[in-house]
N, C-alpha and C positions, 0 to 999 in steps of 0.2 A: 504493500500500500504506500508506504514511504517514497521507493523506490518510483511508484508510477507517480505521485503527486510533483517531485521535486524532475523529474521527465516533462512532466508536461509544463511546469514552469520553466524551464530551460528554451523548449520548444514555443513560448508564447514572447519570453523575451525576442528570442531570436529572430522570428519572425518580426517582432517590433520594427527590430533593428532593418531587418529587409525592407522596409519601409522607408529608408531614410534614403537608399539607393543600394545598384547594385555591389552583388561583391560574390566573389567565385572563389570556391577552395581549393586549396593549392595542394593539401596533405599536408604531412609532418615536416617538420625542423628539430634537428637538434637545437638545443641552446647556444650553443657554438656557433650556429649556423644564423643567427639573430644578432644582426649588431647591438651593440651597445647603446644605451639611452641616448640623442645628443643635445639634448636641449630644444627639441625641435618644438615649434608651434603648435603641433598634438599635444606635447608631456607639457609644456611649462609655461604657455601665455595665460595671464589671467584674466576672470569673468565673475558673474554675478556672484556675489554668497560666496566666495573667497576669503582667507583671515590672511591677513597681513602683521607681521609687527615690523614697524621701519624703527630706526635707531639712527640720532643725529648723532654725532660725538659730542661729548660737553654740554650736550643738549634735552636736557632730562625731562623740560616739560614740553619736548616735541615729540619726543620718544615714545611711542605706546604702539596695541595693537587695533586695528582699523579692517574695518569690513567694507569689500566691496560691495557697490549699489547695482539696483539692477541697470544704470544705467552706465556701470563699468567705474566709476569714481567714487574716491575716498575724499571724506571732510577733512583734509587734512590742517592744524591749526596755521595760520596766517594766512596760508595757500588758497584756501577756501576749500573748493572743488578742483580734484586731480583727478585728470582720466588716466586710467594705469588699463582699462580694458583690452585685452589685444598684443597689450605688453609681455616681455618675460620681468622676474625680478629686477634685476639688472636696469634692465630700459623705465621702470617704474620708481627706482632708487635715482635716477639720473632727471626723468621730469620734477622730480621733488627736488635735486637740489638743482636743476635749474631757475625753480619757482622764489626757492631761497636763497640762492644767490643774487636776483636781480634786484631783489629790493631788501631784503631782511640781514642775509648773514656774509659776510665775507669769504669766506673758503667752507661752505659748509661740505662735511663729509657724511653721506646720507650709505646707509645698508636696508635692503627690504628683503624677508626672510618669508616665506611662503608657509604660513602654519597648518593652512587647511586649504586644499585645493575641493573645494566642496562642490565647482562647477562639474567637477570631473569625479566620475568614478569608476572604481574595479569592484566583479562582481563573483562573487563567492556559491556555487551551488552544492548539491552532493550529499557527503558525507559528513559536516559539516554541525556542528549542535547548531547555528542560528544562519542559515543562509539564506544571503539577500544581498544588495547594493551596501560600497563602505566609500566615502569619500577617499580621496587618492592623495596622499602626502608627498612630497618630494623627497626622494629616496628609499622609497618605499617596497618590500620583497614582498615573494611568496608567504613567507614564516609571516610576514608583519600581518597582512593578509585574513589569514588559517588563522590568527590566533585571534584575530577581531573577530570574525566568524566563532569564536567562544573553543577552536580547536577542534581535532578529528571526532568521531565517532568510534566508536569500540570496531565498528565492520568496513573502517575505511581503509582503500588500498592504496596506502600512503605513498608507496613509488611509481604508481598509476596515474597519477596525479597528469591532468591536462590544461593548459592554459590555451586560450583561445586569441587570437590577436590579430587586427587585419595591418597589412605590410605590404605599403603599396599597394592597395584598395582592395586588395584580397585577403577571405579569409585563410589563416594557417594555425593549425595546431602545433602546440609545444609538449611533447611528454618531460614532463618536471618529477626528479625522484625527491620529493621532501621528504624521506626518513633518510635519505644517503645524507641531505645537507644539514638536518637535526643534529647529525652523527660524529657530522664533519668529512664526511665522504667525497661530498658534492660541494661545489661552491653554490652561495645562494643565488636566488634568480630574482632581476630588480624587475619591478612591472610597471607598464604604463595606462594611462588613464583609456578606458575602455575595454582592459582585459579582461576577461571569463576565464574563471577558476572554476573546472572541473574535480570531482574527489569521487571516484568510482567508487562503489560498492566491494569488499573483497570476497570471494568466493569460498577461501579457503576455511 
C-alpha cells in the first residue's frame, strides 16, 4: 500500500513537471559522469521567498538577514528597495555596495550569504519516514537531503538510491550508493535545485 501511494505521487509530480515542457530521458550517469555544480543560473540566482543574511564590515546595524519579495527585492536599510532577483550572491553583494557607496559609505565591503534558497527545491520520495518537497541550501548533499526527509526506513535500499536530474533539458538518472558514502566508501553527492531523490524499497 505504501509502496503504491508514494508510486503514484512520484508519477503525479512528474507528470507536473511534463507540463512545464519537454524533456526526454537519457538513462543512467555515473556521478562521475555529472559535472560539478558551477554556479550556474539553475543552482544559485535568487527569487521570491529567498533568506538572505548580507554582512557590511564594521557595519552592525546594516548587517542582518533579509527576505526576498515576490517582487525579487530586499528593504535593505538606507538602500530602500534592492533588486537582487535574477542575481547570484555575489552580483546581489555588489548592487548593495554599489547602492552604498554612492551616497552612504566610502569603501563599503558588503558579503550576501544565501540561507534558504526557498524558490528552489529538491524532492525526496521513497523510502523515506517524511517525503515530500525540502527547500534547497547552497551546498547542499544527498545525506543533507535523507536526513531532512526524517532519514531511511527500516526497508530502504540505501545503495539503490536514485537521483533524478535534467542536464541539458533532459531527463537522467543518477544511481547514488548513500550507505557507501555514510560509511565513507563513496564520496558525497552535492544536488541541485530540482533534483528527485529516489529511495527504492529493499527486497531483501
Amino acid at each position: 500500500m505504501r509502496a503504491a501511494a508514494v508510486s503514484s505521487l512520484v508519477v503525479a509530480f512528474l507528470s507536473l513537471g511534463a507540463c512545464v515542457g519537454p524533456r526526454s530521458t537519457t538513462g543512467q550517469l555515473r556521478p562521475d559522469q555529472l559535472a560539478p555544480p558551477d554556479g550556474g543560473v539553475s543552482a544559485n540566482t535568487l527569487a521570491a521567498n529567498d533568506l538572505l543574511e548580507v554582512r557590511v564590515y564594521q557595519e552592525a546595524d546594516l548587517s542582518g538577514v533579509y527576505r526576498v519579495s515576490p517582487e525579487g527585492r530586499i528593504n535593505f536599510p538606507l538602500c530602500g528597495e534592492v533588486l537582487v532577483g535574477g542575481m547570484s550572491a555575489g552580483e546581489a553583494a555588489d548592487a548593495i555596495t554599489g547602492c552604498l557607496k554612492k551616497d552612504y559609505l566610502r569603501r563599503p565591503q558588503v558579503s550576501v550569504l544565501v540561507k534558504e534558497f526557498n524558490s528552489k527545491k529538491v524532492f525526496v520520495f521513497g523510502e523515506v519516514q517524511k517525503p515530500g518537497s525540502y527547500s534547497f541550501e547552497e551546498g547542499m548533499t544527498i545525506i543533507h537531503a535523507v536526513s531532512n526527509a526524517g532519514g531511511f526506513t527500516k526497508t530502504a535500499a540505501k545503495n539503490s538510491v536514485n537521483v533524478t536530474r535534467v542536464v541539458e533539458g533532459q531527463e537522467v538518472k543518477v544511481p547514488v550508493k548513500v550507505e557507501d558514502i555514510v560509511i565513507g566508501r563513496d564520496k558525497n553527492f552535492a544536488l541541485q535545485p530540482g533534483d528527485i531523490i529516489f529511495v527504492p524499497e529493499s527486497f531483501l
